[in-house]
Each structure stands twice: as structure tokens, then as C-alpha cells.
C-alpha positions as CSV (number, residue, x, y, z in Angstrom):
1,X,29.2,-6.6,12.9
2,X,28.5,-6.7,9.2
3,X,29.6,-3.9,6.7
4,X,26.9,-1.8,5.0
5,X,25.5,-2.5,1.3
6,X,24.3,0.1,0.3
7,X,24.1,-0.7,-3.1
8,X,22.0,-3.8,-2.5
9,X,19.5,-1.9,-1.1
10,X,16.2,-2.1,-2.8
11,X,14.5,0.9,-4.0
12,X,11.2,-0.2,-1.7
13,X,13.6,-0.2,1.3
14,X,14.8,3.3,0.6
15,X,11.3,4.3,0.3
16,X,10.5,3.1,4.5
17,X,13.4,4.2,5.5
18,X,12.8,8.1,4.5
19,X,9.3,7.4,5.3
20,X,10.2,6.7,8.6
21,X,12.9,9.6,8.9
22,X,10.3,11.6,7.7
23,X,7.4,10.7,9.9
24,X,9.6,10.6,12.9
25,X,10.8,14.4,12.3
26,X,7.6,15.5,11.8
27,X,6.5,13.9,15.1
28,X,9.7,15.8,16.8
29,X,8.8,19.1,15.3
30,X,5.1,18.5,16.4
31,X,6.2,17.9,20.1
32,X,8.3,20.8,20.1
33,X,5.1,23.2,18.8
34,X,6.6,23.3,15.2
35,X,4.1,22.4,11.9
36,X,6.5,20.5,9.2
37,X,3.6,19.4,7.3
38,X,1.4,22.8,6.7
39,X,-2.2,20.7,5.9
40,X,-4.7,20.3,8.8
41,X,-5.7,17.3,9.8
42,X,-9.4,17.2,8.0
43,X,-7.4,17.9,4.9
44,X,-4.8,14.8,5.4
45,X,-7.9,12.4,6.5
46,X,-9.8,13.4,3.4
47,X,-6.3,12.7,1.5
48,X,-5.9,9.3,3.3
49,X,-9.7,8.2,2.5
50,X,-8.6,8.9,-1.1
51,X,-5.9,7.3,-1.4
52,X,-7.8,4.2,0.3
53,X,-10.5,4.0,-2.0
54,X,-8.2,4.8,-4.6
55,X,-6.0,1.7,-3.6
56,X,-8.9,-0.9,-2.8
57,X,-11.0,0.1,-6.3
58,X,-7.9,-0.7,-8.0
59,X,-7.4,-3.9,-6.0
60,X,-10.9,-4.4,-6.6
61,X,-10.8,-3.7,-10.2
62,X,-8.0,-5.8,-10.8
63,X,-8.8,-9.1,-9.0
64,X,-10.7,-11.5,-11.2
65,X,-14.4,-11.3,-9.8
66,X,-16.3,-14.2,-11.5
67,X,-19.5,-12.0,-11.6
68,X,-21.2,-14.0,-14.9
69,X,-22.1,-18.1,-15.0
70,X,-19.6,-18.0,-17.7
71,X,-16.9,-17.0,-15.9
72,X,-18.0,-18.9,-12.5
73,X,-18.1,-22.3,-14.8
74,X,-14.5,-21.4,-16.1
75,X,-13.7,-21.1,-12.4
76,X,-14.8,-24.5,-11.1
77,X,-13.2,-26.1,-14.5
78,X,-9.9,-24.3,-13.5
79,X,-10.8,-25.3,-10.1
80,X,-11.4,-29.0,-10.9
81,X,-8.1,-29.3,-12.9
82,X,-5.6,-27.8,-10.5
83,X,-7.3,-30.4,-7.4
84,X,-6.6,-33.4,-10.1
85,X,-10.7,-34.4,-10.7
């Protein structure tokens, strides 16, 4: 069995792992009749709907969406070069 690093452990790793810690304890408590997290549940799916619009209109906003003929003739240039025509 290999030793632990954890020095080489990325920060995005760190971040699952107490997410999962996190969620997991909360489920425990919640079994047990305990309330960890003290929101109720039309306030975290209005929270999760943000943060999902939030996320995809930023997506959205940030992948290149040839909208004018302009940018759709730049696209079948760019297009046309990569394939080797």
C-alpha cells in the first residue's frame, strides 16, 4: 500500500473530499432527526436553480455563438483551414 501525499493534492481534490464529508454528515444527522443545514428545502432549490442559471448563462455567455454572417463566414474559413481545403 502506497504512502499518502498530501502535499500533491490538488486544491479541486480537497474541495470533493470535504464536500463529500460534508454532505455525508449532513445525511447522518438528517437520519438521526438532527437539521445541520438550517434552510428548508424550497430555499436550497431556489439556491440550486440559481446557481444553474448562473453557471449555464456564463457558459452560455462565454462560448463563441456565431450569431452574425460575419462571424458565421469567419467560422467556415477557420473551419475550412483546420480540415486542410
Amino acid at each position: 500500500m502506497g504512502h499518502f501525499n498530501f502535499k500533491g493534492v490538488s486544491l479541486s481534490v480537497w474541495a470533493r473530499l470535504i464536500t463529500l464529508l460534508a454532505v455525508t454528515a449532513n445525511l447522518i444527522a438528517s437520519l438521526m432527526g438532527y437539521k445541520l443545514i438550517p434552510f428548508e428545502d424550497e430555499q436550497i432549490a431556489d439556491f440550486v436553480s440559481g446557481a444553474l442559471m448562473a453557471i449555464v448563462s456564463l457558459y452560455t455567455a462565454w462560448k463563441n455563438n456565431s450569431l452574425t454572417v460575419e462571424a458565421q463566414q469567419a467560422d467556415a474559413l477557420m473551419k475550412a483551414k483546420k480540415s486542410g481545403k
